[in-house]
C-alpha positions as CSV (number, residue, x, y, z in Angstrom):
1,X,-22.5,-17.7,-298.0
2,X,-20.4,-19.4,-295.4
3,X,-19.9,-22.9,-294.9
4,X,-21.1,-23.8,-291.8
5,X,-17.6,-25.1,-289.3
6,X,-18.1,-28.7,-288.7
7,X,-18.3,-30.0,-285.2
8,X,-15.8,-31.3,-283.5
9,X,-17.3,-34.9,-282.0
10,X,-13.5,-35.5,-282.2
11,X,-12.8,-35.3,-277.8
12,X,-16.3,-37.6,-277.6
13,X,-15.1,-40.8,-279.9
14,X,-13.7,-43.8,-277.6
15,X,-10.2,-44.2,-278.3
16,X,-9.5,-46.6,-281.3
17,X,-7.8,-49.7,-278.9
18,X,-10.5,-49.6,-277.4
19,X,-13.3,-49.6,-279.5
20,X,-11.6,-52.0,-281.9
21,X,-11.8,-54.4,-278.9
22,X,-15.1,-54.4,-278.6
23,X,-15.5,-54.3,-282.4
24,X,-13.9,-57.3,-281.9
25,X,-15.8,-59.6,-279.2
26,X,-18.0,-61.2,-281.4
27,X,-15.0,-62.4,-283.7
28,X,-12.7,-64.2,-280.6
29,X,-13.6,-67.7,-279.8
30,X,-14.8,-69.0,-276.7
31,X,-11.6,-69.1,-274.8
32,X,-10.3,-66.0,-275.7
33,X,-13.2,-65.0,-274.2
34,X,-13.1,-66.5,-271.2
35,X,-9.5,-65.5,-270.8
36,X,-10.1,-62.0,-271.2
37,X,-12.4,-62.3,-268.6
38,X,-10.4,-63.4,-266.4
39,X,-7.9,-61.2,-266.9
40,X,-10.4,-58.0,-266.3
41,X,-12.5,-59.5,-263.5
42,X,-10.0,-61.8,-262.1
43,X,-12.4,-64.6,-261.7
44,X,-13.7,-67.1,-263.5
45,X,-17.1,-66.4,-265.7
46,X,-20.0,-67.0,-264.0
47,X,-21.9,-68.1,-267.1
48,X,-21.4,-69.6,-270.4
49,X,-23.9,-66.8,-271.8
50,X,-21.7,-65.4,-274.9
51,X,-23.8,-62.2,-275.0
52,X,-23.7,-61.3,-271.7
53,X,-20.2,-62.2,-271.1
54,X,-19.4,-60.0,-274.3
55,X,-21.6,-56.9,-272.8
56,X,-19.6,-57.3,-269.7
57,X,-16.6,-57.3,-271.1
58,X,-16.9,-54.1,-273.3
59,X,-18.8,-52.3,-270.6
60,X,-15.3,-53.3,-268.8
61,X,-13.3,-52.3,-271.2
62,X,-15.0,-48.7,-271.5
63,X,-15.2,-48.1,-267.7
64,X,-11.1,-48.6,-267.4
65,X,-10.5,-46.9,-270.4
66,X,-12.4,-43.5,-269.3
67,X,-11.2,-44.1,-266.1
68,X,-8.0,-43.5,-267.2
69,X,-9.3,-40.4,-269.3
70,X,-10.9,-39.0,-266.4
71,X,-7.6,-39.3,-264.0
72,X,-5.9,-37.4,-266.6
73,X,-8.7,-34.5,-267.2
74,X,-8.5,-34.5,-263.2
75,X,-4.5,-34.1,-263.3
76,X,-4.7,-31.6,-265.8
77,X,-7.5,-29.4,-263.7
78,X,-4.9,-29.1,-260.7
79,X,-1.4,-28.6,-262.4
80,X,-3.2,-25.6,-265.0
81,X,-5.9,-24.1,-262.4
């Protein structure tokens, strides 16, 4: 009997820079937080709310991140079809 192939969740995993930022939100101190806000909203943060400026932030993080995935699956499409 056969071993059954294991799946390859491989192209569905966030990239690891990433996802280690994220993993790391909860870990940075206010300011860092605040900072990093400021650099990916360029603005200031519109509350002092830690979770909601951390949800933000990684829901930031991912939408650049597979925006830049996407581009590339795009770029890809044209040049090889």
């Amino acid at each position: 009997m056969s071993t059954p192939a294991k799946a390859n969740t491989d192209k569905f995993t966030a990239p690891p820079s990433m996802a280690s930022q994220i993993a790391r939100l909860p870990e940075l101190p206010m300011p860092e937080i605040k900072a990093l806000w400021q650099r990916l909203f360029g603005d200031d943060t519109p509350t002092h709310n830690r979770q909601f400026l951390e949800r933000r932030i990684a829901y930031r993080l991912q939408e650049v991140e597979f925006r830049k995935t996407a581009a590339t699956a795009e770029w890809r499409d044209v040049v090889f079809y």
